[in-house]
C-alpha positions in Angstrom: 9.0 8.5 55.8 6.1 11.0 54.8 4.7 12.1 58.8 1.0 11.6 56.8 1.3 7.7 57.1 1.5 8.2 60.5 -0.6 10.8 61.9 -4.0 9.6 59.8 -5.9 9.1 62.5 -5.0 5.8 62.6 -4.8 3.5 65.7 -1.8 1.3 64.9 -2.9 -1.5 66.7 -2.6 -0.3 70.0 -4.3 -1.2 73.0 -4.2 2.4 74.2 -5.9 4.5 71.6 -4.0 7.7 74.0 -0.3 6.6 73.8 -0.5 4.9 70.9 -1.7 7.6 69.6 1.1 10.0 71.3 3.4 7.3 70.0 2.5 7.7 66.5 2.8 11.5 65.9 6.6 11.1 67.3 6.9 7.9 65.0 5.5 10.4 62.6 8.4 12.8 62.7 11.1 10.4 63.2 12.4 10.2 59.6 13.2 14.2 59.7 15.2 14.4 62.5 18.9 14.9 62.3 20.8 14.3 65.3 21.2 11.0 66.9 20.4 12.2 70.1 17.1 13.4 69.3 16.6 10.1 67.3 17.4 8.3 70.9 15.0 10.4 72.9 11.8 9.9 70.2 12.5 6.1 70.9 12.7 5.8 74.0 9.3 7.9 74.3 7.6 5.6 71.8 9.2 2.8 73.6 7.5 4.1 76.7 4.2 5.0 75.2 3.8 1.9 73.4 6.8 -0.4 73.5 4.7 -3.3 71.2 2.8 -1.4 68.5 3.0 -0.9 64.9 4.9 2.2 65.1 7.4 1.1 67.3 8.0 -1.9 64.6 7.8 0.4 62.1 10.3 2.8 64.0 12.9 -0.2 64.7 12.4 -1.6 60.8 14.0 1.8 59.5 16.9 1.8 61.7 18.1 -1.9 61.0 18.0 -1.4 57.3 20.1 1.9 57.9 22.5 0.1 59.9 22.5 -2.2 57.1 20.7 -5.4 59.1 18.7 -6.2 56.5 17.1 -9.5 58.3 16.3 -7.7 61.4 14.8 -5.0 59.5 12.7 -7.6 57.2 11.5 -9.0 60.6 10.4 -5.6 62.1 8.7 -4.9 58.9 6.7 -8.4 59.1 5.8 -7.1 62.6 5.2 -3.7 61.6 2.5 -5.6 59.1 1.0 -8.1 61.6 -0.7 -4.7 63.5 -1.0 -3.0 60.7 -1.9 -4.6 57.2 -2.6 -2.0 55.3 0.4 0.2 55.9 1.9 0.8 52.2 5.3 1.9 53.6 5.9 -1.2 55.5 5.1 -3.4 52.7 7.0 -1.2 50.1 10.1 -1.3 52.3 9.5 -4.8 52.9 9.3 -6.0 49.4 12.3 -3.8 48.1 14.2 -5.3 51.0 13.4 -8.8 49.4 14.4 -7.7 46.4 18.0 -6.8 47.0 17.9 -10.4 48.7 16.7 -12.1 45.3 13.1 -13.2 46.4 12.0 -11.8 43.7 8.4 -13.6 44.2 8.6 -12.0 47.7 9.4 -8.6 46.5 6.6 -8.5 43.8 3.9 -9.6 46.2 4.7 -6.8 49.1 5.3 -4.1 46.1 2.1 -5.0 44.4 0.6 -4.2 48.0 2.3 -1.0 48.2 1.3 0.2 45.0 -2.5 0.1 45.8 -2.1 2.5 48.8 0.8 4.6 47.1 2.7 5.0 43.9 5.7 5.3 44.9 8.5 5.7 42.3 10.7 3.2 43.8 8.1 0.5 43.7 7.4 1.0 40.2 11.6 0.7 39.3 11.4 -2.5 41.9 8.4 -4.0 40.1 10.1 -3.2 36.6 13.0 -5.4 37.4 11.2 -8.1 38.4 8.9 -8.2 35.6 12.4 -7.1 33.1 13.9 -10.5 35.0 10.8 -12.8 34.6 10.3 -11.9 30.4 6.9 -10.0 31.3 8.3 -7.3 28.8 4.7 -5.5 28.6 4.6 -4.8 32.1 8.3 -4.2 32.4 8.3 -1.4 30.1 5.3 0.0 31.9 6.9 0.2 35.2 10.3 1.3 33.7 8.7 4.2 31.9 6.3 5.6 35.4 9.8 5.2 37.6 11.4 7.6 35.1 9.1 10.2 35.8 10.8 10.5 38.8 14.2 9.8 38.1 14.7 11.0 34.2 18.2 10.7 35.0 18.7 7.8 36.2 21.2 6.0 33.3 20.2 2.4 34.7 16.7 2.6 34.4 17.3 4.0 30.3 19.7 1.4 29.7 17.5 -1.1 30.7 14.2 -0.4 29.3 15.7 0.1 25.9 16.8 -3.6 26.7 13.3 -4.3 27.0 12.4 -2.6 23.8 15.3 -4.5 21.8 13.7 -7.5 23.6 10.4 -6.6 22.1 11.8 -6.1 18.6 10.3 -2.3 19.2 14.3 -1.3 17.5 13.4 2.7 17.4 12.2 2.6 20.7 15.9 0.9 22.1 17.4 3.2 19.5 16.3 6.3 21.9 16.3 4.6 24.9 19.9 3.6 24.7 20.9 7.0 23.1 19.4 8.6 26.5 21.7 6.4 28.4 24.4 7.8 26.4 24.0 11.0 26.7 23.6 10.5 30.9 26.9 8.1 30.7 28.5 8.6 27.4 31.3 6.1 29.0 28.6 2.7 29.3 30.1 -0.3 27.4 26.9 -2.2 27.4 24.7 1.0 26.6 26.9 1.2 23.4 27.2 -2.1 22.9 23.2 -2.7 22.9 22.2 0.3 20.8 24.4 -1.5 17.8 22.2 -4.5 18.4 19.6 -3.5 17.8 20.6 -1.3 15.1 22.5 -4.3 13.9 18.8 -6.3 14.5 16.7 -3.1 12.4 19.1 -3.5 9.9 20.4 -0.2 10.2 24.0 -1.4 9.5 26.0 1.7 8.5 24.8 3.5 11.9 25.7 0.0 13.9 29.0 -0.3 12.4 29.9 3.6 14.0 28.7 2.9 17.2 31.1 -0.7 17.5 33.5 1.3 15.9 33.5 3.8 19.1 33.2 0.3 21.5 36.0 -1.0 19.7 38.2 2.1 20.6 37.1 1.8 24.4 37.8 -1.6 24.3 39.6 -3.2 21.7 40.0 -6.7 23.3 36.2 -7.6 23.6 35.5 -10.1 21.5 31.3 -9.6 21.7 32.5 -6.3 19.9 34.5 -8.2 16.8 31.3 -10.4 16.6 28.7 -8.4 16.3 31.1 -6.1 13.6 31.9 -9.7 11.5 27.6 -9.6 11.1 28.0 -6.3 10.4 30.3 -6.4 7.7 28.6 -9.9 6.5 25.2 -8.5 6.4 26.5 -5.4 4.4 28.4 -7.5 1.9 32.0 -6.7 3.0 32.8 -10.7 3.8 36.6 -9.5 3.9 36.2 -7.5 6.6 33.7 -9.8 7.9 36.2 -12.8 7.9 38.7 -11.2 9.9 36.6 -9.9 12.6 35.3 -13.4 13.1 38.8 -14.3 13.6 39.6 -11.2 16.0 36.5 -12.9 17.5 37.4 -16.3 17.8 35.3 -18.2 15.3 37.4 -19.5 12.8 34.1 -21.5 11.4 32.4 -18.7 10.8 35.3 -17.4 8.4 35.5 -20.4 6.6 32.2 -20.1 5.8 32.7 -16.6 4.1 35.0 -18.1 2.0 32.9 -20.3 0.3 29.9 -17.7 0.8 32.0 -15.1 -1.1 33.3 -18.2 -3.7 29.3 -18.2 -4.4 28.8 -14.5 -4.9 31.2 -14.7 -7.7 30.1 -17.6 -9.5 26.3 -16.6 -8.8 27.5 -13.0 -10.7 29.1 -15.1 -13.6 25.7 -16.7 -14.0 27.7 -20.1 -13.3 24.3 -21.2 -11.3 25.3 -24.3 -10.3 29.1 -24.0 -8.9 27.4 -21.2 -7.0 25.1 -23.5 -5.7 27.6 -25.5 -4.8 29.4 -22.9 -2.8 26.7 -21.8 -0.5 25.9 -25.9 0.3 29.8 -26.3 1.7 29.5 -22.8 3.3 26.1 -24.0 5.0 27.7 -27.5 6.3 30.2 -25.6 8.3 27.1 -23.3 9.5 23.4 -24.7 9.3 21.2 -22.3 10.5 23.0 -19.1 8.0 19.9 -17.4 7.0 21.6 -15.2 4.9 23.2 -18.4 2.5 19.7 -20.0 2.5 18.3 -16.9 0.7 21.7 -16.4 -1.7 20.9 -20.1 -2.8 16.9 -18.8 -3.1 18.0 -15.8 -5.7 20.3 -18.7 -7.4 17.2 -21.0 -8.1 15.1 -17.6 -9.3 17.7 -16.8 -11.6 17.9 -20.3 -12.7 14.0 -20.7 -13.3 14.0 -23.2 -10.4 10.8 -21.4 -8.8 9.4 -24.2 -6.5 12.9 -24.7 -4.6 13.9 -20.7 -4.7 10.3 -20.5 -2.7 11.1 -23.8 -0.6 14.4 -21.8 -0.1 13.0 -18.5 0.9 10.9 -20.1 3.5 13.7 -21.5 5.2 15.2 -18.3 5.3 12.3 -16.9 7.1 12.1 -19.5 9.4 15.7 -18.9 10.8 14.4 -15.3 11.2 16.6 -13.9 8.4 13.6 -12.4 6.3 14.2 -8.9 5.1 12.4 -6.6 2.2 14.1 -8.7 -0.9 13.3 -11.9 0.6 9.4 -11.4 0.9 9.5 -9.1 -2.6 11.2 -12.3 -4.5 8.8 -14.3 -3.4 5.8 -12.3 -4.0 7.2 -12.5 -7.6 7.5 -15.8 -7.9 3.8 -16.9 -6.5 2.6 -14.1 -8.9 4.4 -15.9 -11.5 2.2 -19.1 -10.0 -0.4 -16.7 -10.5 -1.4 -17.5 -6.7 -2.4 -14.0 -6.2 -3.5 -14.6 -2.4 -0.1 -15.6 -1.2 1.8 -12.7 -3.8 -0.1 -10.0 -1.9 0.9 -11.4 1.6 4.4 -11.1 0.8 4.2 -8.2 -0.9 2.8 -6.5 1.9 5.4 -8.1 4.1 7.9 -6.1 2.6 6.5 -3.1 3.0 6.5 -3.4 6.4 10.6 -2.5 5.8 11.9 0.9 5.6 12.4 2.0 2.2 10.0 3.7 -0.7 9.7 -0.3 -2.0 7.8 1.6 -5.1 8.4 -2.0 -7.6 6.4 -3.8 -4.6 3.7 -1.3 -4.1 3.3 -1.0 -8.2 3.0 -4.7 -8.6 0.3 -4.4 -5.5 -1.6 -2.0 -6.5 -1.7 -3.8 -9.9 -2.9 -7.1 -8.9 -5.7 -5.3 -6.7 -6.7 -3.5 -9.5 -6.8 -6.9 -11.7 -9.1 -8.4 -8.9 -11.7 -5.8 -8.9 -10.2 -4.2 -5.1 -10.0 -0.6 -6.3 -10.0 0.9 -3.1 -7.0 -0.8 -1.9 -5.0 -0.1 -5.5 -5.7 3.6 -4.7 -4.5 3.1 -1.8 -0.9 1.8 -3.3 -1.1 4.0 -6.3 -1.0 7.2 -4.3 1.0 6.3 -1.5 3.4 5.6 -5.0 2.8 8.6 -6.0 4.5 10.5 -3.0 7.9 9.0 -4.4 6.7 9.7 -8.0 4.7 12.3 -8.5 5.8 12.6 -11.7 5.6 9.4 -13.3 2.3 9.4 -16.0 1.8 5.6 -16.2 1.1 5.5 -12.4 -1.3 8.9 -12.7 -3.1 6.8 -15.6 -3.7 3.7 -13.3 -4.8 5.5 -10.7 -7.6 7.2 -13.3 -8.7 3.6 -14.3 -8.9 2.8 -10.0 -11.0 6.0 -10.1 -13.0 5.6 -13.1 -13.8 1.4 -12.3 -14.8 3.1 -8.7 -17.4 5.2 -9.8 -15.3 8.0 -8.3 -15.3 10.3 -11.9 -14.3 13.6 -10.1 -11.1 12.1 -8.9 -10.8 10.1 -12.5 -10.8 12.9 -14.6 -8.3 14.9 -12.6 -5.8 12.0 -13.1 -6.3 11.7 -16.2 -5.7 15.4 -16.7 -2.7 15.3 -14.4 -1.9 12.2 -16.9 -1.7 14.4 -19.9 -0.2 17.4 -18.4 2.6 15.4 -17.8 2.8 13.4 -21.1 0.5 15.3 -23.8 1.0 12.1 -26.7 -0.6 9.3 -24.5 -3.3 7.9 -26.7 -4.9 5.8 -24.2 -5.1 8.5 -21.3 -7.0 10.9 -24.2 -9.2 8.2 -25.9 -10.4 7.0 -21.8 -11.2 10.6 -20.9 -12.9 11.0 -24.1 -14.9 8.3 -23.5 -15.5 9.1 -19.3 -16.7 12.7 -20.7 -18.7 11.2 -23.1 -20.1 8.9 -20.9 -21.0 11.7 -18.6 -22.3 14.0 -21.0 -19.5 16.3 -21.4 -19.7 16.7 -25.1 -17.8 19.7 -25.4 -15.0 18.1 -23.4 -15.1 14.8 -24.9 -14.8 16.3 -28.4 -11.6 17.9 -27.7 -10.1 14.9 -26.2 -11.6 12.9 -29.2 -9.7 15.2 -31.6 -6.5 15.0 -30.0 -6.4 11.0 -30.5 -7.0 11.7 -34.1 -4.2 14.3 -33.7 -2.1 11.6 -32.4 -3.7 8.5 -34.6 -6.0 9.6 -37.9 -7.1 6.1 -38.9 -8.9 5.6 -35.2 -12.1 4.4 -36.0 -13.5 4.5 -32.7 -13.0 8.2 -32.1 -14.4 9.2 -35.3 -17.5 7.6 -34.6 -17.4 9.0 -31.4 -17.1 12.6 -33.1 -19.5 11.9 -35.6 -22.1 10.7 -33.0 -21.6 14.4 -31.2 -21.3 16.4 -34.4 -24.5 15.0 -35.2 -26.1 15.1 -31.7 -25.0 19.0 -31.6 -26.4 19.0 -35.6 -22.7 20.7 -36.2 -22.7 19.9 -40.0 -19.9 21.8 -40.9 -17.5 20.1 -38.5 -19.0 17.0 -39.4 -18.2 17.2 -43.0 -14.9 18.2 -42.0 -14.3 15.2 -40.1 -15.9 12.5 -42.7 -13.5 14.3 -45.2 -10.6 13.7 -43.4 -11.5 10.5 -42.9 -11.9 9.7 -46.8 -8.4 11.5 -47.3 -7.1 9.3 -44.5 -8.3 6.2 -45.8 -9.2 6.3 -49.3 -10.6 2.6 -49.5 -12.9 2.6 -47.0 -16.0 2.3 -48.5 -18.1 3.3 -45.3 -16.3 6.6 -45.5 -17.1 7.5 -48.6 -21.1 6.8 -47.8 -21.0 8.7 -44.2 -19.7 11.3 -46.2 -22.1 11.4 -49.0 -24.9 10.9 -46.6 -24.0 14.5 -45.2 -24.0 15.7 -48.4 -27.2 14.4 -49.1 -28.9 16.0 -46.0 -26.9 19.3 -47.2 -28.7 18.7 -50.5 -25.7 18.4 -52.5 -26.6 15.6 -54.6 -23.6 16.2 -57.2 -21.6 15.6 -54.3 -23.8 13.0 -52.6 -23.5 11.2 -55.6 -19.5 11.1 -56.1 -19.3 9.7 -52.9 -21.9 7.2 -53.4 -20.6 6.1 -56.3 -16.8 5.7 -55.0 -18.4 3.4 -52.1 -19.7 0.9 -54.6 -16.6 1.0 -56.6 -14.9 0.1 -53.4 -17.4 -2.7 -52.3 -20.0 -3.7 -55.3 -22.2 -4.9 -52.7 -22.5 -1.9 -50.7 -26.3 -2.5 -49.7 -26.7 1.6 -48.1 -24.9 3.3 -50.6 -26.6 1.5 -53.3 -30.3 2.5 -52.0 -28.6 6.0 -50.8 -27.4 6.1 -54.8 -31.0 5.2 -56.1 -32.4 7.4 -53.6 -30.2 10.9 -54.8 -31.2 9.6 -58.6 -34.6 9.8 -57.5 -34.4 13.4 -55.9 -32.8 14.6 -59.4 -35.4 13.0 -61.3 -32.7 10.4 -63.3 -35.6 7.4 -62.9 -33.5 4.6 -65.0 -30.8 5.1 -63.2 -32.6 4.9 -59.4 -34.1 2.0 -60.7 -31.2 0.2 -61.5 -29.0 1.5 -58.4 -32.2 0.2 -56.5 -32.3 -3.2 -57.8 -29.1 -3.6 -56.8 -29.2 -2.7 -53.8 -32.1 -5.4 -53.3 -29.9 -8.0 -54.4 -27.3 -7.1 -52.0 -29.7 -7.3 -49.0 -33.4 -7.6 -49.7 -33.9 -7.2 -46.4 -33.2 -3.3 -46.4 -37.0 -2.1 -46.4 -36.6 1.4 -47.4 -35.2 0.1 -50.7 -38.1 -2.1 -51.5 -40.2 1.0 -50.9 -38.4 3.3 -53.8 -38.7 0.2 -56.0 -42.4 0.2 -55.5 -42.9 3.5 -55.6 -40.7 3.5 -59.2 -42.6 0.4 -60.5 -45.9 2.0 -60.2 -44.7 5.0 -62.3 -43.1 3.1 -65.3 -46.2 0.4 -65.8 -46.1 -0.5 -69.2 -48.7 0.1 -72.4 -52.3 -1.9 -71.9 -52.0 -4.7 -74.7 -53.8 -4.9 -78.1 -56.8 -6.3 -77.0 -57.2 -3.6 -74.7 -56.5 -1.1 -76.7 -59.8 1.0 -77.7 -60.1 1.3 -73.5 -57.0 2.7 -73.5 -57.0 5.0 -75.8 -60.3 5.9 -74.5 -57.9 7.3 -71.3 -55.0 8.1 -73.3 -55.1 11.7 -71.9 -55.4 11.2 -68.4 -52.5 7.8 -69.0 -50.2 10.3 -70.4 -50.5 12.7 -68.0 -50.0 10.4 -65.6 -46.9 9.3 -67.5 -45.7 12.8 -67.5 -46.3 13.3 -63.3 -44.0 10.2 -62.7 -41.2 11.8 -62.0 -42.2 14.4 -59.8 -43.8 11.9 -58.2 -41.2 9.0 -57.7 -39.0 12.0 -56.2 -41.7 12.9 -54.0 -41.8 9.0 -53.0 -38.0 9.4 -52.7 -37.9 12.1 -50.6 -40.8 10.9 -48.3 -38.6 7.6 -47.9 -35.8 9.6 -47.4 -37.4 11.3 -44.0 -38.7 7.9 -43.0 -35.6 6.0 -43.1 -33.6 8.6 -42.0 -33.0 7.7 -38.4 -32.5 4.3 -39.5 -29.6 4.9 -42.1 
């Protein structure tokens, strides 16, 4: 007994503050003293000083529980108490003194007392077991863990808050816990036999099956061992061995079962859906509740395209507590299948909570958060699958899209990179960059991605548009022509081609050329409105009137709505008016002069007209 609780000043109840008071500071000292005499003499003063106080109690409560009287000691301590309330020790010793006795209510009211004057380490293992034995695992665990401050040794107190732990489901936690009491008592039976438990319960079943393997050797005869090995076995897919260690176990049911269970696996293989369904049904009428059957029958009803009774199955499975990784993942399939998104992600998410990279389940995640518009949760999935596969290109691309639909371009474009470093021939990955550079005014970077789709497809309209647009943005002319040639080569009988082309000749003022190419579009489509105005136009510039006016005409035909081509036609018609009649005639002749030189300016001016058409309308064609 620590001499502070008894030399604090405090009066101990007795009527004498003086010898009471002398009393105490021998009670203080009484726990160190060796010899029984001197033990003898120090009660016999207290019992003189102060034969009813606390201390006296006190003094007499510590040598019946030596001696082993435990009732006379809890009555001192009740004594000791009545004086002095608020004496931790007493009610500490008290309420470990109940429970040895079983009073476990007892016990945990006393050591709750104790432990708000003093936190003692023996109160906290007391309180542990009470709270251990009443299923208040929380606490428990709490207590266990502040008693092994003190006693980090102490085998017991390992063993059996990694029981706590397996009790909680908290299986890495029991794993360590019982491993500790191992390596203190490498001889414990239960200790052994627990830790494969819950390895058995985390599914960790190769690691189980050494440790029952050890507790087999130890004791050979225990038929908890051959149990727990037949799940073992069963859960790993050995049912031979599973079979006969239900036997060694005593549960002849139970290997009956496997018979039928393993009958099932064959058929099920076979694709012979039905026997195999048949199988797992007799297996289940010898055992019910088989968790493990119920889901074999679920992936029989998948395979079979029986989706609403492999789910039906599946739950049934989880309600026995048998769900596992492929349980929740074959269901998330099949309510994606549904297309009841909702429920696919919650089971989908249910079996990541397993131990495994799971990277199918994470794809098909990510994916349907992506389809829904969450993008912050599919880059959540795409990277964590991208610590497994860091080199896989599709995944790199998705994540560029989760980026891009974001409004995170930074990240975007480096995936996309990453994308193509890792496959250089993906079209889509160079046509999206393209376009995000593009979008963000990267022209110099878009063009180069733009070129290498047409690298990897020439007839891709969209991208040479998309250079064409920049070529003529950056007024690059020669690269332009370039391109619209290529095009024409590419694709011969595309009529547009052929007038993009000759339109950059035009602007180059190579009307020979302009012209070819002009003329090959109408071949290709007689109704090619532009190329028909953009042929009249060029005839205009090289001064061949009768031909503009033709090409003009039509043009008109083909779409009077184009305005620039009813403006040539004016401007021709008013140059090629025809001779006044007859009756006109003197008046005429009386300005044949000026007529005729007016005549002889036409064509200079319908090319002027031409060309002045050709700057107004240029922005439009």
């Amino acid at each position: 007994m620590p001499i502070v609780l008894l030399t604090t000043g405090f009066n101990w109840g007795f009527g004498h503050r003086d010898k009471c008071g002398e009393a105490k500071k021998i009670a203080g000292g009484y726990a160190d003293l060796k010899s029984a005499g001197e033990r003898s003499e120090a009660e016999a003063n207290i019992q003189k000083l102060c034969p009813d106080g606390a201390a006296s109690h006190f003094v007499k409560a510590l040598n019946f529980e030596q001696s082993g009287d435990t009732e006379q000691a809890i009555a001192e301590y009740r004594e000791t108490l009545k004086d002095a309330p608020e004496l931790p020790e007493a009610n500490g010793n008290l309420g470990l003194l109940y429970l040895q006795k079983g009073l476990t209510d007892e016990a945990s009211v006393e050591l709750s007392k104790a432990m708000q004057g003093q936190a003692d380490p023996r109160y906290h293992k007391g309180l542990a077991r009470i709270f251990k034995s009443n299923k208040l695992l929380a606490l428990a665990g709490y207590h266990y863990r502040e008693a092994l401050k003190a006693y980090p040794g102490d085998a017991a107190l390992h063993e059996e808050l990694a029981d706590v732990y397996s009790s909680q489901d908290l299986f890495d936690n029991a794993e360590w816990e019982y491993s500790r009491t191992l390596a203190l008592k490498p001889d414990s039976e239960t200790a052994r036999f627990g830790l494969a438990a819950a390895l058995v319960a985390d599914r960790k079943f190769v690691k189980a099956l050494v440790e029952l393997k050890r507790a087999q050797v130890a004791n050979p005869g225990n038929k908890e061992i051959h149990r727990l090995l037949a799940e073992t076995y069963e859960n790993m897919g050995n049912h031979k061995m599973a079979e006969e260690e239900y036997l060694q176990a005593g549960k002849v049911n139970e290997g009956r079962n496997l018979k039928h269970s393993s009958r099932g696996d064959e058929y099920f293989a076979a694709k012979e859906y039905d026997k195999a369904l048949a199988e797992y049904q007799t297996a289940l009428k010898e055992k019910p509740d088989w968790p493990e059957t119920i889901q074999k029958m679920g992936d029989v009803y998948k395979a079979a395209g029986r989706d609403d009774d492999a789910i039906a199955a599946y739950k049934e499975a989880v309600r026995l507590k048998g769900e596992n990784e492929a349980l929740h993942y074959n269901m998330g399939m099949l309510y994606e299948k549904k297309g009841l998104l909702d429920e696919a992600v919650v089971e989908y998410r249910q079996s990541l909570k397993y131990a495994g990279e799971q990277g199918e389940t994470r794809r098909r995640l990510a994916d349907i958060y992506s389809m829904r518009g969450s993008f912050p949760q599919a880059v959540e999935q795409y990277c964590e699958l991208l610590k497994i596969r860091a080199d896989n290109p599709p995944i790199h691309l998705k994540l560029a899209r989760a980026f891009a639909s974001s409004k995170n371009n930074k990240d975007a474009i480096k995936e996309y990179l990453e994308t193509i470093r890792l496959s250089p021939d993906d079209l889509e990955a160079h046509r999206e960059l393209a376009a995000l550079y593009k979008k963000n005014g990267m022209h110099d970077e878009a063009e180069k991605q733009y070129k290498e789709v047409l690298r990897l497809k020439k007839d891709d309209a969209d991208a040479r548009n998309a250079l064409t647009a920049i070529y003529v943005k950056n007024k690059n002319y020669d690269e332009l022509t370039n391109l619209l040639k290529e095009g024409v080569e590419s694709n011969p009988k595309d009529a547009n081609g052929h007038y993009k082309l000759g339109m950059v000749y035009e602007f180059k003022k190579d009307y020979e050329a302009a012209t070819a190419q002009y003329k090959e579009a109408v071949e290709l489509k007689s109704d090619h409105a532009k190329a028909l105005n953009a042929l009249g136009r060029v005839y205009m510039k090289t001064g061949q009137i009768t031909q503009a006016k033709e090409a003009l005409e039509t043009a008109s035909k083909a779409d009077p709505a184009q305005e620039e081509t009813t403006i040539l036609l004016s401007s021709i018609k008013d140059e090629l008016s025809p001779e006044p009649t007859s009756k006109h005639r003197k008046k005429g002749n009386k300005h044949k002069k000026k007529g005729a030189g007016k005549k002889k300016g036409g064509k200079t001016k319908a090319k002027a007209a031409a060309k002045q058409s050709s700057k107004k309308g240029g922005k439009k064609r």
